[in-house]
N, CA, C and O atoms as a GROMACS GRO file, in nm:
protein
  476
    1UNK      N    1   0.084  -0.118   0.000
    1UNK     CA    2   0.000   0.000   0.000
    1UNK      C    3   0.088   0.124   0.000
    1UNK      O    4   0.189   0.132   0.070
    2UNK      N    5   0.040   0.239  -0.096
    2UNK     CA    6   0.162   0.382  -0.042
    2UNK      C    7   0.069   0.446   0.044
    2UNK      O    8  -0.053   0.453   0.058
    3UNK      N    9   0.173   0.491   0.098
    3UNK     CA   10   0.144   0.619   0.187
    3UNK      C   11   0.042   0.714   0.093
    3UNK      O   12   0.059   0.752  -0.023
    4UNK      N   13  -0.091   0.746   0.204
    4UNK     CA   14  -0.098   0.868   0.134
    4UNK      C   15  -0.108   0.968   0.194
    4UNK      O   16  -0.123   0.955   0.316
    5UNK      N   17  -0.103   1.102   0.140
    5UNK     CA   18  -0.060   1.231   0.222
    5UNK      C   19  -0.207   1.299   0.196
    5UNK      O   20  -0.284   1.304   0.100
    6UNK      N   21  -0.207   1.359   0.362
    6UNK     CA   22  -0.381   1.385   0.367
    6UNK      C   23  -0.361   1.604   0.406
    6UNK      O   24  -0.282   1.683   0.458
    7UNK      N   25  -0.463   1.602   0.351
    7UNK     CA   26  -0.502   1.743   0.380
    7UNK      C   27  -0.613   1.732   0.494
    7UNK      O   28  -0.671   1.628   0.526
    8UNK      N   29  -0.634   1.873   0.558
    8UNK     CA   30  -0.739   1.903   0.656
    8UNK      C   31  -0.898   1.822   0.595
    8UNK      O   32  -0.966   1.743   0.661
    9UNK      N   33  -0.927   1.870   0.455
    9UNK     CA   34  -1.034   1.779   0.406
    9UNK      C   35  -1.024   1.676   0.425
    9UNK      O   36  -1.083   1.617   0.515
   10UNK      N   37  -0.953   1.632   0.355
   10UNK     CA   38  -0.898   1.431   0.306
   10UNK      C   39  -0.896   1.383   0.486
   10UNK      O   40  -0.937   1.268   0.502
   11UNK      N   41  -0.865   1.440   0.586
   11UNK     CA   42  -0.828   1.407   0.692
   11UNK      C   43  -1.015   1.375   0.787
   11UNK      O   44  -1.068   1.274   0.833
   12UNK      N   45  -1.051   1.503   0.777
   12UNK     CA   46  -1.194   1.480   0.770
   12UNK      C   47  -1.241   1.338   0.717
   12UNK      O   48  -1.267   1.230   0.771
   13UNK      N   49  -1.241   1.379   0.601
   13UNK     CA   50  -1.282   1.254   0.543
   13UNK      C   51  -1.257   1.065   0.600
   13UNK      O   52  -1.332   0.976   0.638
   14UNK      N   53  -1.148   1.076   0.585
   14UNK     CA   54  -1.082   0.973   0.629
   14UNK      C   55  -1.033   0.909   0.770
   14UNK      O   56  -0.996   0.794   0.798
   15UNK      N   57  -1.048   1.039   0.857
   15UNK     CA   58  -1.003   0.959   0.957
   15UNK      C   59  -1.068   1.001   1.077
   15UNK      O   60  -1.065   0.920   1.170
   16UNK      N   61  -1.145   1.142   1.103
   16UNK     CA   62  -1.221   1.157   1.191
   16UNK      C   63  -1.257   1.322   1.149
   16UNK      O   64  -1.182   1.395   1.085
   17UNK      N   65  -1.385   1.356   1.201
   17UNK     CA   66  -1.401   1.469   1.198
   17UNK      C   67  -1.376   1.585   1.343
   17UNK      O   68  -1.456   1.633   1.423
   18UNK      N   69  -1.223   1.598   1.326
   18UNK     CA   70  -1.195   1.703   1.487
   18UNK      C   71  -1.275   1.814   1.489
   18UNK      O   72  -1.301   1.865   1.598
   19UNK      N   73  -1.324   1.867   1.377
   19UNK     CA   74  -1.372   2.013   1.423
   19UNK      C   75  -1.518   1.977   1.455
   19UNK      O   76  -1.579   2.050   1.534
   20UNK      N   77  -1.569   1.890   1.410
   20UNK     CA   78  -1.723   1.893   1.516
   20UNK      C   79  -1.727   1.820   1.608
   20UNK      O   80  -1.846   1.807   1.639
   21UNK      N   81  -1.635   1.734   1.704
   21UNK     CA   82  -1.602   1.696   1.728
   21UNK      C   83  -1.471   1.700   1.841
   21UNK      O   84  -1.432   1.597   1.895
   22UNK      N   85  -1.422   1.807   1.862
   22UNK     CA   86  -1.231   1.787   1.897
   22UNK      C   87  -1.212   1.750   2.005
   22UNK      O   88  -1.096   1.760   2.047
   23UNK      N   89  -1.332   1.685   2.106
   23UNK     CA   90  -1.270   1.603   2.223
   23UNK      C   91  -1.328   1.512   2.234
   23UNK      O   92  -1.298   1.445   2.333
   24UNK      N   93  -1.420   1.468   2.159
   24UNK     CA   94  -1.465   1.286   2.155
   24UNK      C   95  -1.444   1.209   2.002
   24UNK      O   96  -1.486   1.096   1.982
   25UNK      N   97  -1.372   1.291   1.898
   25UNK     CA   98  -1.407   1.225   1.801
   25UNK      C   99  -1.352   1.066   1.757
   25UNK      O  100  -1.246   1.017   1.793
   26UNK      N  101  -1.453   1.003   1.670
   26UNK     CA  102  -1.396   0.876   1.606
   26UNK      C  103  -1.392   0.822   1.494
   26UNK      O  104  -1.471   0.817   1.400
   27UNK      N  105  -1.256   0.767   1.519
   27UNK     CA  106  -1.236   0.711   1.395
   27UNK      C  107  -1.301   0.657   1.294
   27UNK      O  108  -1.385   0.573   1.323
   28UNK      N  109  -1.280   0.688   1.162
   28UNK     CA  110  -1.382   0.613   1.051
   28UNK      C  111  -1.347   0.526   0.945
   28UNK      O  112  -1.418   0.472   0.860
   29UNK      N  113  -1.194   0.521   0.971
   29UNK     CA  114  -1.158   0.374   0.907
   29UNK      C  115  -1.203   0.248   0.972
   29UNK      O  116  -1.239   0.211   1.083
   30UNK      N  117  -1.179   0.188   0.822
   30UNK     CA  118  -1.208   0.015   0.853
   30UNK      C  119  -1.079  -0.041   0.911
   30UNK      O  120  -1.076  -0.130   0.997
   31UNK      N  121  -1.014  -0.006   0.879
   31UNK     CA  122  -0.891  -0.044   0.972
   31UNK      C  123  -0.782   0.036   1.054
   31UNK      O  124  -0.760   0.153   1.023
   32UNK      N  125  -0.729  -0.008   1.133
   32UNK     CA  126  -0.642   0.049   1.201
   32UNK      C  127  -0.538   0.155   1.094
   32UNK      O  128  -0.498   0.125   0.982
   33UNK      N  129  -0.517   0.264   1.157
   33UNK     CA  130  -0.414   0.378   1.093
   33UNK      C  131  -0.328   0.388   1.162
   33UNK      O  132  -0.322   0.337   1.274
   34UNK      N  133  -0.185   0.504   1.074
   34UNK     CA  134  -0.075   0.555   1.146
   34UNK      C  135  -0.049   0.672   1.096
   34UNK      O  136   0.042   0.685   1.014
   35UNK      N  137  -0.111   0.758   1.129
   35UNK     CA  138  -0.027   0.916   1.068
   35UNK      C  139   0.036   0.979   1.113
   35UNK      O  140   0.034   1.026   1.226
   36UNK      N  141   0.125   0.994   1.006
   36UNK     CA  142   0.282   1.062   1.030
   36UNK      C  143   0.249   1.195   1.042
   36UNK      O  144   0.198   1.232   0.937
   37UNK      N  145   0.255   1.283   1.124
   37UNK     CA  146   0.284   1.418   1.148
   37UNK      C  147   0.459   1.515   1.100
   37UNK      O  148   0.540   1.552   1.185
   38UNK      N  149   0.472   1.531   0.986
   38UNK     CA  150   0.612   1.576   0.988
   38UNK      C  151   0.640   1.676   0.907
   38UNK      O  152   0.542   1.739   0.867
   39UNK      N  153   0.733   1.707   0.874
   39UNK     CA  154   0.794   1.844   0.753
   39UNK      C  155   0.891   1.820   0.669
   39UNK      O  156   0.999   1.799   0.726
   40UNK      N  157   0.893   1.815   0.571
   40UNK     CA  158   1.015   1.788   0.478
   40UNK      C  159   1.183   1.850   0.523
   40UNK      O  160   1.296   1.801   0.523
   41UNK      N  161   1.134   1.959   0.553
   41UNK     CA  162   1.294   1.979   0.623
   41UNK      C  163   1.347   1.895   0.759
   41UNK      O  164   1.457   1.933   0.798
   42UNK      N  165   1.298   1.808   0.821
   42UNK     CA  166   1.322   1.707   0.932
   42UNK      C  167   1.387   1.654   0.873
   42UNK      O  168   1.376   1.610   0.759
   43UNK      N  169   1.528   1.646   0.998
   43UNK     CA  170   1.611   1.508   0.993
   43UNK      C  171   1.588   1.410   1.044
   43UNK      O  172   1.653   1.318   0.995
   44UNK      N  173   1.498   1.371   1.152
   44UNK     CA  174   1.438   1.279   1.236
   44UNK      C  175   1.277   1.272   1.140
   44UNK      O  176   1.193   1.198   1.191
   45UNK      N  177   1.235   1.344   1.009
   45UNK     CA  178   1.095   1.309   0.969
   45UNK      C  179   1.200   1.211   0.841
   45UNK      O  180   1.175   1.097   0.801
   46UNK      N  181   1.267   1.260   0.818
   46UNK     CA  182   1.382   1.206   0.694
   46UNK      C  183   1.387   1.068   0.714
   46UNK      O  184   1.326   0.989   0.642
   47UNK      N  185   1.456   1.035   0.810
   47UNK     CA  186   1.476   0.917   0.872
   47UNK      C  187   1.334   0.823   0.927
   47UNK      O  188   1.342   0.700   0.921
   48UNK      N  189   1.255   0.864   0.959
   48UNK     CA  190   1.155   0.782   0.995
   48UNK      C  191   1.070   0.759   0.828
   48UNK      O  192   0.988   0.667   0.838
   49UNK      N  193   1.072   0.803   0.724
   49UNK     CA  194   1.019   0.823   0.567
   49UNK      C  195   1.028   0.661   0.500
   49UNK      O  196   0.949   0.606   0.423
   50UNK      N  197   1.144   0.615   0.556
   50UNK     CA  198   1.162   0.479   0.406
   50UNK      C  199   1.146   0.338   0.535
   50UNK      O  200   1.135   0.218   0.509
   51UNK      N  201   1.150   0.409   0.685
   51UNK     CA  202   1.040   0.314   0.749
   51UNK      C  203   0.938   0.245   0.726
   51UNK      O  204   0.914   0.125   0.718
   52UNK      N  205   0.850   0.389   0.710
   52UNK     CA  206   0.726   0.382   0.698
   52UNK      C  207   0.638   0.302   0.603
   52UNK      O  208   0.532   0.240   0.605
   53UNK      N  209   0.771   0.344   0.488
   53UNK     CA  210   0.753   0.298   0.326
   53UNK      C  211   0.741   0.157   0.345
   53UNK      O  212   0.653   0.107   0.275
   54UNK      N  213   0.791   0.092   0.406
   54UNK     CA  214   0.858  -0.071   0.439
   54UNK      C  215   0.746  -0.147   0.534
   54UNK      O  216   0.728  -0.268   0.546
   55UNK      N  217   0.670  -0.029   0.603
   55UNK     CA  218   0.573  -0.076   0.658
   55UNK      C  219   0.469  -0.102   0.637
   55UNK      O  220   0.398  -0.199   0.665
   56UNK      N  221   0.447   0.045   0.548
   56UNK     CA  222   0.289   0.040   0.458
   56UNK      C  223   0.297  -0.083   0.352
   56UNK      O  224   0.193  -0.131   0.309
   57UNK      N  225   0.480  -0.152   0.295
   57UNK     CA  226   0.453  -0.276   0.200
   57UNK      C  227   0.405  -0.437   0.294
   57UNK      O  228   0.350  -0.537   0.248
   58UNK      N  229   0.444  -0.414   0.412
   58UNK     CA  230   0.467  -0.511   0.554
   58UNK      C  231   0.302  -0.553   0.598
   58UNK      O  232   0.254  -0.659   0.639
   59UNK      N  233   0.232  -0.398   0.567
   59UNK     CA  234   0.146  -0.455   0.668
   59UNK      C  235  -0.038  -0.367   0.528
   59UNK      O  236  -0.150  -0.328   0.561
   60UNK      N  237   0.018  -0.376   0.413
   60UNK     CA  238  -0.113  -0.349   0.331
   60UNK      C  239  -0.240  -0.391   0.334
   60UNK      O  240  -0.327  -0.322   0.282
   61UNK      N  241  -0.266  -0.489   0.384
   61UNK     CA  242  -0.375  -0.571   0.432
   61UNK      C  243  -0.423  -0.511   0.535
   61UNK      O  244  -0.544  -0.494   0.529
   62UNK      N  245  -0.359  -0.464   0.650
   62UNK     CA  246  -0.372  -0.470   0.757
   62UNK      C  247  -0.390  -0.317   0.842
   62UNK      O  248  -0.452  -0.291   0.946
   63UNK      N  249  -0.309  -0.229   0.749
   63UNK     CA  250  -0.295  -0.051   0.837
   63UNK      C  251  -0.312  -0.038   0.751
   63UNK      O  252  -0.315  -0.136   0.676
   64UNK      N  253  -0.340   0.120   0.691
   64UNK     CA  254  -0.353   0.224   0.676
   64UNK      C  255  -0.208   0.317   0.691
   64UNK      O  256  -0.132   0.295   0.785
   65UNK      N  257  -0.184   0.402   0.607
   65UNK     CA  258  -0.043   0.475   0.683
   65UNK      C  259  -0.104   0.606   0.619
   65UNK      O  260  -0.170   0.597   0.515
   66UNK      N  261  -0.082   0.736   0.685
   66UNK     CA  262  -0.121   0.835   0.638
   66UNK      C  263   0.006   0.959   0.653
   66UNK      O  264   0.082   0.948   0.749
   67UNK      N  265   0.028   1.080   0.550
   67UNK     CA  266   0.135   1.153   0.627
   67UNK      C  267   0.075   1.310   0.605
   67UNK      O  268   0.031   1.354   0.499
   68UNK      N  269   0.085   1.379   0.729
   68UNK     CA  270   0.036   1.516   0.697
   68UNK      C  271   0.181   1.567   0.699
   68UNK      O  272   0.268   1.518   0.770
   69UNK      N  273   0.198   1.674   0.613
   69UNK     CA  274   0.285   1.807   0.644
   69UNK      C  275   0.253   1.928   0.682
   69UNK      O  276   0.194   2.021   0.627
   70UNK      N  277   0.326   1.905   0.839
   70UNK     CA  278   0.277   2.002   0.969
   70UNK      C  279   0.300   2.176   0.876
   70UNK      O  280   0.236   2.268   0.927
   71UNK      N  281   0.372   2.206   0.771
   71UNK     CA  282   0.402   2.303   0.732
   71UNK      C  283   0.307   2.407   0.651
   71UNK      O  284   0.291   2.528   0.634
   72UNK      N  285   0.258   2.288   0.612
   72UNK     CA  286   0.085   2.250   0.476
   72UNK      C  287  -0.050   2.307   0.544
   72UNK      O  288  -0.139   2.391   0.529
   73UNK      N  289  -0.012   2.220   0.613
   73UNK     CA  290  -0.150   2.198   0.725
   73UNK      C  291  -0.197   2.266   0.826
   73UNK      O  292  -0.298   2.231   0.887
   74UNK      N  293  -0.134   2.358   0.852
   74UNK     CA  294  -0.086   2.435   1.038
   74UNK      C  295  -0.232   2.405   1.123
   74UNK      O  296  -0.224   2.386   1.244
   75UNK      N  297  -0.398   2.401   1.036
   75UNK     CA  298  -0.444   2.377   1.124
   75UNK      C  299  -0.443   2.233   1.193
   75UNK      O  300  -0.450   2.240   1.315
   76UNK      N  301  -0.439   2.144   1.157
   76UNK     CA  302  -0.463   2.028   1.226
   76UNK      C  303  -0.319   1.990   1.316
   76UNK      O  304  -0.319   1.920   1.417
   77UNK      N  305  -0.188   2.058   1.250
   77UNK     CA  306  -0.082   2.073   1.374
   77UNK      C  307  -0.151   2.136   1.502
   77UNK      O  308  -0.146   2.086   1.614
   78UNK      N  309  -0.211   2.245   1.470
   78UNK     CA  310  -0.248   2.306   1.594
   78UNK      C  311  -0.382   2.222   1.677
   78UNK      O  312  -0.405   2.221   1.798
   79UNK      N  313  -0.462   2.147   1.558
   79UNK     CA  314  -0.579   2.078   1.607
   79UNK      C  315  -0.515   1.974   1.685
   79UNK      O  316  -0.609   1.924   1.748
   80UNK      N  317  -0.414   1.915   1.716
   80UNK     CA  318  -0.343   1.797   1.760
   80UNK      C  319  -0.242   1.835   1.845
   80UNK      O  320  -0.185   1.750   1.914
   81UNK      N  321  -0.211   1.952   1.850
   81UNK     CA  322  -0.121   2.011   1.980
   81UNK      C  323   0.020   1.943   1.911
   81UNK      O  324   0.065   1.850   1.978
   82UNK      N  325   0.085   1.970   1.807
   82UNK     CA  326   0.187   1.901   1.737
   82UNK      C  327   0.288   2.013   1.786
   82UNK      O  328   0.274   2.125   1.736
   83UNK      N  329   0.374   1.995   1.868
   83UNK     CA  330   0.487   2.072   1.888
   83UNK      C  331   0.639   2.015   1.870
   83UNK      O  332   0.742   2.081   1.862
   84UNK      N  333   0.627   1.908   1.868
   84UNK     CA  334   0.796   1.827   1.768
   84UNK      C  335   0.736   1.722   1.695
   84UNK      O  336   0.621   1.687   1.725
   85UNK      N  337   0.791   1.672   1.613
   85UNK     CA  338   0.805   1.591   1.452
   85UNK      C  339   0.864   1.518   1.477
   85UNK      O  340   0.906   1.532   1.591
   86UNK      N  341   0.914   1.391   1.404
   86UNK     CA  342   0.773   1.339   1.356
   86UNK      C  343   0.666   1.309   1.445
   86UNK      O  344   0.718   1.231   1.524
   87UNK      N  345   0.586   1.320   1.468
   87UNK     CA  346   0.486   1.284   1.602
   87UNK      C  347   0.380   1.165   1.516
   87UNK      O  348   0.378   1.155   1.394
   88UNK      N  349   0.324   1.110   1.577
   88UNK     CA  350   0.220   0.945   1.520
   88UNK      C  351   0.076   0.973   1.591
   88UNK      O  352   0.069   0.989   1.712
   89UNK      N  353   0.000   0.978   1.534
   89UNK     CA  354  -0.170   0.946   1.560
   89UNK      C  355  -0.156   0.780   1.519
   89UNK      O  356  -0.122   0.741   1.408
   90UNK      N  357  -0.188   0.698   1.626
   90UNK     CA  358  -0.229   0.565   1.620
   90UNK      C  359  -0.369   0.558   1.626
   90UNK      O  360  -0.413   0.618   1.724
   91UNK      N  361  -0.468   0.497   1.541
   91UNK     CA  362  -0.619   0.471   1.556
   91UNK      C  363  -0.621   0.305   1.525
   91UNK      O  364  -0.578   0.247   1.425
   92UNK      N  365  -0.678   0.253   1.632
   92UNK     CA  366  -0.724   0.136   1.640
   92UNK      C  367  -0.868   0.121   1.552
   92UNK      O  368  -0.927   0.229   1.560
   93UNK      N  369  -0.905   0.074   1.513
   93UNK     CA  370  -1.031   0.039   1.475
   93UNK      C  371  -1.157   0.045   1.597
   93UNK      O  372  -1.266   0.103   1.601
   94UNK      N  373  -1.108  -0.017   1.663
   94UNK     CA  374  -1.202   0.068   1.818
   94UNK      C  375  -1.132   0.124   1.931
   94UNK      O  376  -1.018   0.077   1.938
   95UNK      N  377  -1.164   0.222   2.039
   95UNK     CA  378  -1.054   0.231   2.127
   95UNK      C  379  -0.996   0.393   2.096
   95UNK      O  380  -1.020   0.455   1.992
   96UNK      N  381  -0.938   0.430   2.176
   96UNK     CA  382  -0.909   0.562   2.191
   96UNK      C  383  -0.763   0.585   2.115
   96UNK      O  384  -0.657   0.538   2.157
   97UNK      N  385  -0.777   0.660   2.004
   97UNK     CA  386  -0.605   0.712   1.938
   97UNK      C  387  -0.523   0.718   2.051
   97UNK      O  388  -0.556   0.735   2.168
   98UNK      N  389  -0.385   0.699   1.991
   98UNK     CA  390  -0.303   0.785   2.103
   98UNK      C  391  -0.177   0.846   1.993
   98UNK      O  392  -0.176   0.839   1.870
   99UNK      N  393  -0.075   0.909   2.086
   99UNK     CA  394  -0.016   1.044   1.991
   99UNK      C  395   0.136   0.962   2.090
   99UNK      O  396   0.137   0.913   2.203
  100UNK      N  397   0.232   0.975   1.999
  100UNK     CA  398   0.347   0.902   2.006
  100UNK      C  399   0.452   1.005   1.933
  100UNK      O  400   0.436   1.082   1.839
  101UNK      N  401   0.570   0.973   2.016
  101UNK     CA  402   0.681   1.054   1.942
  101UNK      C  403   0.746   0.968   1.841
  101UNK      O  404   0.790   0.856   1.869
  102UNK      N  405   0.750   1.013   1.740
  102UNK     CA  406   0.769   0.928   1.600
  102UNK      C  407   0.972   0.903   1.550
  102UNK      O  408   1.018   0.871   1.440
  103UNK      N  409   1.046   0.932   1.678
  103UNK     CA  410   1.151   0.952   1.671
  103UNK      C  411   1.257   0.766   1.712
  103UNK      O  412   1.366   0.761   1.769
  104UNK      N  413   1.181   0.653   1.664
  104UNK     CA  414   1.212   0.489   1.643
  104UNK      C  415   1.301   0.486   1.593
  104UNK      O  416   1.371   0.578   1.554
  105UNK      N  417   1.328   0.280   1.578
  105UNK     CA  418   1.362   0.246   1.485
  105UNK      C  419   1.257   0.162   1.421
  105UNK      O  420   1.144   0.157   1.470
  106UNK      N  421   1.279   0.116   1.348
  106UNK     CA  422   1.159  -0.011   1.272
  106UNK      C  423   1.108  -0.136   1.379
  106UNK      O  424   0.996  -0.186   1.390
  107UNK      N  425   1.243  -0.170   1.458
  107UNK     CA  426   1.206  -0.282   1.563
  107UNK      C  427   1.091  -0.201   1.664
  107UNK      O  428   0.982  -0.251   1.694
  108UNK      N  429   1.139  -0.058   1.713
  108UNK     CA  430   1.061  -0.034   1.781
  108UNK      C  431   0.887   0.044   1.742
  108UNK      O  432   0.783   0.064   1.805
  109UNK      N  433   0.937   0.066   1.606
  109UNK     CA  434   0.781   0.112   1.559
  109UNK      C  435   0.662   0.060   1.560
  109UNK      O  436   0.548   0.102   1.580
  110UNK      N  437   0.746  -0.118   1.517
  110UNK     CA  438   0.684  -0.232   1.487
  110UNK      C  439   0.592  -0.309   1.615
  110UNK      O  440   0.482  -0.362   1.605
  111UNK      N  441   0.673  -0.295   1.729
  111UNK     CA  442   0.608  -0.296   1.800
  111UNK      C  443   0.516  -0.239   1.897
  111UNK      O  444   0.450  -0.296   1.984
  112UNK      N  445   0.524  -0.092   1.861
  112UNK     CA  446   0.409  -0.014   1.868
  112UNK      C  447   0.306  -0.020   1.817
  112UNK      O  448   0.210  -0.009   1.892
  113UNK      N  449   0.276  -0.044   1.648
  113UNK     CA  450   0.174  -0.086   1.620
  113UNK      C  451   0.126  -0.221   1.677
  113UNK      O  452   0.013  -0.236   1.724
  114UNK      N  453   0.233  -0.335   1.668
  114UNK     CA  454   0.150  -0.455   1.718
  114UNK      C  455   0.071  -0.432   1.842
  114UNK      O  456  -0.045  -0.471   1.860
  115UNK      N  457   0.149  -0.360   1.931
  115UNK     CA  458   0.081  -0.389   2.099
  115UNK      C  459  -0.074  -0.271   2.099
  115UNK      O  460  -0.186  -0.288   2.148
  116UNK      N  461  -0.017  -0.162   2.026
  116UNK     CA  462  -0.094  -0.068   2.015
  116UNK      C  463  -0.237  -0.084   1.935
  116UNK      O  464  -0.341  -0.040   1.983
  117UNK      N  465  -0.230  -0.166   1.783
  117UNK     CA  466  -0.342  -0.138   1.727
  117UNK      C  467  -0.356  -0.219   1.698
  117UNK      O  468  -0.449  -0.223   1.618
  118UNK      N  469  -0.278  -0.380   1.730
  118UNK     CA  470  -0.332  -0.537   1.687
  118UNK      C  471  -0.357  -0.656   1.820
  118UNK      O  472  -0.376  -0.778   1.825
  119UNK      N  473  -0.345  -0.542   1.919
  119UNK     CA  474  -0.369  -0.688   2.017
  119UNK      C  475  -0.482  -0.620   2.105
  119UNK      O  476  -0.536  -0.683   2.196
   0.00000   0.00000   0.00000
């Protein structure tokens, strides 16, 4: 599966609606997600990029991978309280998101999603 890169709409759309919504909202995928919060000028968003890539081929069946650019986007940085990069929205399919510092390696990403959005 590729990554795809979401706007404030597309984000709506796809993964929850925060603005009617911004302290109970839920998720509206069918499956579990991971969106990347980051900026092209990151050396730590740089590095977490061909992860991700490896993950979204790892686990296509199974997640979802999404990437906003906090630079693009400023509202939903600000809708998410995004103050360092790469930062992670995890959505389980049921169950409450949670917000993760996106600064891994693959061993440890990997098992963030497992514990986080498959068990």
């Amino acid at each position: 599966m590729k990554i795809i890169d979401l706007t404030k709409e597309s984000f709506v759309e796809k993964i929850a609606d925060y603005q009617s919504y911004p302290d109970n909202w839920e998720y509206k995928g069918d499956k579990p997600c991971l969106v990347d919060f980051h900026a092209p000028w990151c050396g730590y968003c740089k590095a977490l990029s061909p992860i991700l890539d490896q993950l979204a081929e790892e686990y296509k069946e199974r997640l979802d991978i999404y990437k906003v650019d906090v630079d693009q986007e400023e509202e939903l940085e600000s809708a998410f309280k995004i103050r360092t990069i790469p930062n992670l929205l995890l959505c389980p399919v049921n169950g409450k998101p949670i917000m993760k510092l996106g600064t891994m390696n693959k061993v440890q990403l990997k098992e963030l999603i497992e514990t986080t959005l498959f068990s």
